[in-house]
C-alpha positions as CSV (number, residue, x, y, z in Angstrom):
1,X,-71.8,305.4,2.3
2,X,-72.3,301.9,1.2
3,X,-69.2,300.7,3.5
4,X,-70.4,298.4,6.5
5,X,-67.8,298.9,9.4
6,X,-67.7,296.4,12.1
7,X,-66.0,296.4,15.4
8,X,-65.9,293.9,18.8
9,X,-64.3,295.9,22.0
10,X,-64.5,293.9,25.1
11,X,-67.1,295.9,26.5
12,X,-68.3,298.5,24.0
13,X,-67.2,301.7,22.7
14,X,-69.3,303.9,25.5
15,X,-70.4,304.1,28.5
16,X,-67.8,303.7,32.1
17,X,-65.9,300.8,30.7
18,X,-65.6,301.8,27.1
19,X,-61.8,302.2,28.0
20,X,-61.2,299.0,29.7
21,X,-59.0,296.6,27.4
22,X,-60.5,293.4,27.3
23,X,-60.0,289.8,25.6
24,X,-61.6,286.4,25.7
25,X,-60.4,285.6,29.1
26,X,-61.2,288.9,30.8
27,X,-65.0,288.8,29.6
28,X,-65.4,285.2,30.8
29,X,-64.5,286.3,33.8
30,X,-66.4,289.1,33.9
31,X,-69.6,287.2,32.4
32,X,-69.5,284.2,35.0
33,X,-68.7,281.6,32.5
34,X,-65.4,281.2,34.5
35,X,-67.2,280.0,37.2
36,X,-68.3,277.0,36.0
37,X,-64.9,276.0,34.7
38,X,-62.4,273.8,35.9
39,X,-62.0,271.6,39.1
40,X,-63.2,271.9,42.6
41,X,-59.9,272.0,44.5
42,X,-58.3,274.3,42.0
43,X,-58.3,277.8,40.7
44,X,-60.9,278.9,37.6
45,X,-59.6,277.7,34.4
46,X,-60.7,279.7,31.4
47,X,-60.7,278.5,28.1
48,X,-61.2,281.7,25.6
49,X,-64.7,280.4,24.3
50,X,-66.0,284.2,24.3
51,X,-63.7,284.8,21.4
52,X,-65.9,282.5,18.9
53,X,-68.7,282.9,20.8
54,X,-68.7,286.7,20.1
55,X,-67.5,285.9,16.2
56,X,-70.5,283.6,15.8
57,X,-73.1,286.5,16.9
58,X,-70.8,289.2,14.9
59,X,-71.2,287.0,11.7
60,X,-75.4,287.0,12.7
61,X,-75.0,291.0,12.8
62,X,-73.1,291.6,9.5
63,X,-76.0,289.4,7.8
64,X,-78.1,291.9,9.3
65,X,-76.2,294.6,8.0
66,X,-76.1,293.6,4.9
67,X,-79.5,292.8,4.8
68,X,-80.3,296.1,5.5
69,X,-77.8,297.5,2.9
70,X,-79.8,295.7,0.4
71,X,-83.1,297.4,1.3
72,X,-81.5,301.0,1.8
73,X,-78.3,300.8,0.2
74,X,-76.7,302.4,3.0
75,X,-74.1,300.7,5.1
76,X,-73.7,301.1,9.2
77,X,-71.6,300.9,12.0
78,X,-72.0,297.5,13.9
79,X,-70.7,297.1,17.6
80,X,-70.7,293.9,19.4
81,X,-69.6,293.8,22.3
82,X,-67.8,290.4,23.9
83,X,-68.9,291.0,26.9
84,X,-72.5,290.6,25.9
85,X,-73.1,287.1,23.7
86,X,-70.9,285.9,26.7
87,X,-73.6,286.9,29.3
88,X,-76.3,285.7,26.9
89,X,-74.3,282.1,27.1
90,X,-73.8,282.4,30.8
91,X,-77.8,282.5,31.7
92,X,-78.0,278.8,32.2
93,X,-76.8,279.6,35.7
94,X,-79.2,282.3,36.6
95,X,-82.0,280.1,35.3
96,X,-80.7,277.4,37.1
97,X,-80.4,279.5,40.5
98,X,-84.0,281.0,39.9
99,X,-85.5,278.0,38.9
100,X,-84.1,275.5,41.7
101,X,-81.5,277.4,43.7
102,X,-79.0,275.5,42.4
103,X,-75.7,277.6,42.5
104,X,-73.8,275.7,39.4
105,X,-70.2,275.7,40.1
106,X,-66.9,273.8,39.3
107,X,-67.6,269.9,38.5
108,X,-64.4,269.1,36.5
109,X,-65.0,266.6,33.8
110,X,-68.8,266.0,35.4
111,X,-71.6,267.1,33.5
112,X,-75.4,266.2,34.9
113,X,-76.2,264.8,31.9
114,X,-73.6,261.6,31.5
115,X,-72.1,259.3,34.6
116,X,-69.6,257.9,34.3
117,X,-67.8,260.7,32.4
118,X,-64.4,262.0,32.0
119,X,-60.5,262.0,30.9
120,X,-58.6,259.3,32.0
121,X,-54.3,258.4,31.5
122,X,-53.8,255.6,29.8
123,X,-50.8,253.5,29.9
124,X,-48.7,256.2,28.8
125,X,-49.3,259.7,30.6
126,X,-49.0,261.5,27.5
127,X,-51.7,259.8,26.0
128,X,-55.5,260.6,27.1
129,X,-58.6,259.1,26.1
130,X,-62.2,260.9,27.1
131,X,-64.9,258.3,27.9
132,X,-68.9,259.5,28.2
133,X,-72.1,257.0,29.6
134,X,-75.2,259.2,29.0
135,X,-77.8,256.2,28.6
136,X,-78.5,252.6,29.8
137,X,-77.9,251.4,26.4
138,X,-74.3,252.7,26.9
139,X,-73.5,251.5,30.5
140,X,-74.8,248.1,29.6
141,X,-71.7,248.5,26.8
142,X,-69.3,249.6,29.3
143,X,-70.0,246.8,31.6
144,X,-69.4,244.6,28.9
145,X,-66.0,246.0,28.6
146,X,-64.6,245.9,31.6
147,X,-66.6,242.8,31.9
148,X,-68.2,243.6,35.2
149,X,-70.8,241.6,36.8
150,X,-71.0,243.8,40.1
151,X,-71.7,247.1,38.0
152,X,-74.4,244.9,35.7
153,X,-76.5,243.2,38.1
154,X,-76.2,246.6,41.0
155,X,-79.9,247.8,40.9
156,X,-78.7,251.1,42.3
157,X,-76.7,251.5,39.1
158,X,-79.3,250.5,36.3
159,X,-80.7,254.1,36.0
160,X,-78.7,257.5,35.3
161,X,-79.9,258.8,38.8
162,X,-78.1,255.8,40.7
163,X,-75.3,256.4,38.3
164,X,-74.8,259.6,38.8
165,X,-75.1,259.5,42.6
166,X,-71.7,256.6,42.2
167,X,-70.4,259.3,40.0
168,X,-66.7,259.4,41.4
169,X,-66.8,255.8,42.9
170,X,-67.3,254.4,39.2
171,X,-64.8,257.0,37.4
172,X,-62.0,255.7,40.1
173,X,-62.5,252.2,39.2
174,X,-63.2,252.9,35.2
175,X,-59.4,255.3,35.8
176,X,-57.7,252.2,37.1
177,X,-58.5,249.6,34.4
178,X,-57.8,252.1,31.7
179,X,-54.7,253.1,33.0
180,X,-53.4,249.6,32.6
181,X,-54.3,249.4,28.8
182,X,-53.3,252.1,25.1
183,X,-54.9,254.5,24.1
184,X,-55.5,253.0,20.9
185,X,-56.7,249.3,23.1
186,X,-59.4,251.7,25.2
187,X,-61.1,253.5,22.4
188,X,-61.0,250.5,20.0
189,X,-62.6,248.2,22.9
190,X,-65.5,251.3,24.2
191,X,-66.5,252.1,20.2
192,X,-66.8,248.2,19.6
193,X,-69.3,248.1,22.4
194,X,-71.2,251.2,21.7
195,X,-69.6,253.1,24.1
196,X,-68.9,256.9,23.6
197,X,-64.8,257.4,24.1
198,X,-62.1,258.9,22.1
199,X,-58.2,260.3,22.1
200,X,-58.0,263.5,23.4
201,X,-55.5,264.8,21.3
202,X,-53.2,267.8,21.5
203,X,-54.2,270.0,18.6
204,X,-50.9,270.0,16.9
205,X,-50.5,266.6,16.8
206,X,-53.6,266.3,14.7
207,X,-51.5,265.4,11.0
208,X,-52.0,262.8,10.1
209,X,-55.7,261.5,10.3
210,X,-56.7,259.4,7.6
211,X,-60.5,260.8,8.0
212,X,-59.2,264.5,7.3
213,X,-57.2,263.4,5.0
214,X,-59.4,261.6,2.7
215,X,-61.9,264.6,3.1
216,X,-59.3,266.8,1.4
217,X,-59.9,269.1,4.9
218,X,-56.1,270.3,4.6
219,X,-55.1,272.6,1.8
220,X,-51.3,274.0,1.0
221,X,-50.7,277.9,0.1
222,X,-47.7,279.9,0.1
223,X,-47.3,282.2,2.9
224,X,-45.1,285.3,2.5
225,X,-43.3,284.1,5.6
226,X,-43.2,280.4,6.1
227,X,-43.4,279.1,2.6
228,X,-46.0,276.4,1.4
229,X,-48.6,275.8,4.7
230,X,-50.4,273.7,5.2
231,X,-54.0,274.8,6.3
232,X,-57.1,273.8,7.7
233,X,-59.7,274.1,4.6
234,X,-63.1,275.9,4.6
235,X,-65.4,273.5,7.3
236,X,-68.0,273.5,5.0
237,X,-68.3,271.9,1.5
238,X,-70.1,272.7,-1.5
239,X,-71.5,270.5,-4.4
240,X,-71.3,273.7,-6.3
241,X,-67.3,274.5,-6.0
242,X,-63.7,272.6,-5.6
243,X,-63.2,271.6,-1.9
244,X,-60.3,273.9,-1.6
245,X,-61.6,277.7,-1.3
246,X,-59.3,279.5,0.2
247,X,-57.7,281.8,-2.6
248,X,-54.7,282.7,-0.2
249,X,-53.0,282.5,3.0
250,X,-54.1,284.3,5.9
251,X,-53.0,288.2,5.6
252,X,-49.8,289.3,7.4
253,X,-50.6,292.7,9.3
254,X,-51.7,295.5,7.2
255,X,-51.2,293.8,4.3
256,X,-53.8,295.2,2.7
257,X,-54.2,298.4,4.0
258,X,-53.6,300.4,0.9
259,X,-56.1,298.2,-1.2
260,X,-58.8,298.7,1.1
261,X,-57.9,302.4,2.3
262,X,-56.7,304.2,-0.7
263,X,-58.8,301.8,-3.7
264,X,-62.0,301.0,-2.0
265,X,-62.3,304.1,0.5
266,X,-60.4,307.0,-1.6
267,X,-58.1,307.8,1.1
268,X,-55.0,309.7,-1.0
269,X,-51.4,309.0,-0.3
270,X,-51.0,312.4,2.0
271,X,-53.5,311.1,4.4
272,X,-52.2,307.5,4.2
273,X,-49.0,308.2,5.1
274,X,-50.5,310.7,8.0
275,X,-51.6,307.0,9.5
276,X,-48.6,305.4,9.1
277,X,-46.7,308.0,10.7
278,X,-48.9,308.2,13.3
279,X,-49.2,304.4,14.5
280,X,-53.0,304.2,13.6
281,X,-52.1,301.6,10.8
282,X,-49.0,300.2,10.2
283,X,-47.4,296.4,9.1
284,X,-45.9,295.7,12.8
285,X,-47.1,295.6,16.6
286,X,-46.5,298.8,18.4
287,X,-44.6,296.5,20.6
288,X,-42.1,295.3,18.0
């Protein structure tokens, strides 16, 4: 009675679409945040934000829950539906169209708020380095930079609004000087000078970073199937505990599917092995 059961269909468990399978792309597309996503010439890009987008309001719910298990001491059933934080997230574009009748669309690596802005090849192709002017402060760095006394002394381009209205004439000629230098020679020279840059950086090729590393963020367990791991750590720490808290590895697949079914819900070996015959739990995809 106590048990709190959670679950996060793409578009809920009722109603005309409660058997429509559904993921992290499919909702933004369904949502709108697609829409807004990509470049102008080319198709939608989606990303697969509504995945922690919907975890991050799930997480809000369980507290909820449990909250409410604490007053009643009865659990509950909690539903959240992807589809629905991802609308919640997407209303910047009907407040936008209501408000000014602005239809937001596709701007690439252009955001209102910064100019110039974007992604820009370096020397080497492989190597990318993001680059962001969202004040005076900072385009007065910039122009230090690329020491440029035609971008300092333009009047048009001392405010944002000027700056913004050059947006594509300033991002071809930042593109061209930074493609003549590193990676490591643009961010080093844009930081020095107080402007925002840095490497974008395939995920994997994260290891090594000396600032993770001296913040202890990775942490090595033993995983049934690869050996020792090497993890990302909790992204949180505690003056009150050790920096590493995981206690193991994620879980393979029903891993633990007798320790919660059978010693925290009573379920008896008859009825377990009615589920495992019958493909409602198991420790392999259906599709393996």
């Amino acid at each position: 009675p106590r048990a709190i059961f959670v679950r996060m269909p793409a578009f809920g468990l009722d109603g005309p679409w409660r058997d429509r399978a559904g993921f992290a792309m499919t909702v933004e597309q369904v949502s709108g945040l697609a829409w807004v996503t990509g470049y102008e010439d080319m198709p939608l890009v989606v990303r697969g934000a509504c995945d922690p987008i919907g975890s991050v309001h799930t997480i809000f719910a369980i507290g909820l829950a449990l909250e409410e298990r604490e007053r009643t001491g009865r659990g509950q059933v909690v539903e959240v539906a992807l589809v629905e934080p991802a609308l919640a997230v997407a209303a910047e574009q009907v407040i936008e169209y209501s408000a000014y009748g602005v239809l937001l669309g596709r701007s690439g690596n252009k955001m209102p708020h910064a100019a110039p802005q974007g992604v820009f090849e370096t020397r080497s192709e492989s190597e990318r380095v993001a680059v962001s002017v969202s004040n005076d402060e900072q385009w007065r760095g910039l122009c230090r930079v690329l020491e440029s006394d035609a971008w300092r002394l333009s009047e048009d381009l001392a405010t944002h609004k000027g700056r913004l209205a050059a947006h594509d004439e300033l991002v071809a000629e930042l593109a061209a000087w930074i493609r003549t230098r590193s990676r490591e020679e643009v961010v080093r020279e844009m930081l020095a000078k107080g402007v925002p840059a840095s490497a974008s950086i395939n995920n994997h090729a994260l290891m090594p970073n000396p600032q993770l590393e001296a913040r202890g963020f990775f942490q090595t367990m033993n995983h049934p199937v690869t050996g020792p791991t090497r993890y990302p750590a909790f992204p949180a720490i505690f003056s009150a505990f050790e920096r590493d808290l995981h206690r193991a590895p994620p879980p393979t697949l029903g891993q633990h599917n007798r320790e919660v079914l059978q010693s925290e819900l009573g379920v008896d070996d008859r009825e377990f092995e009615r589920l495992e015959a019958e493909g409602i739990i198991g420790s392999r995809p259906s599709f393996m």
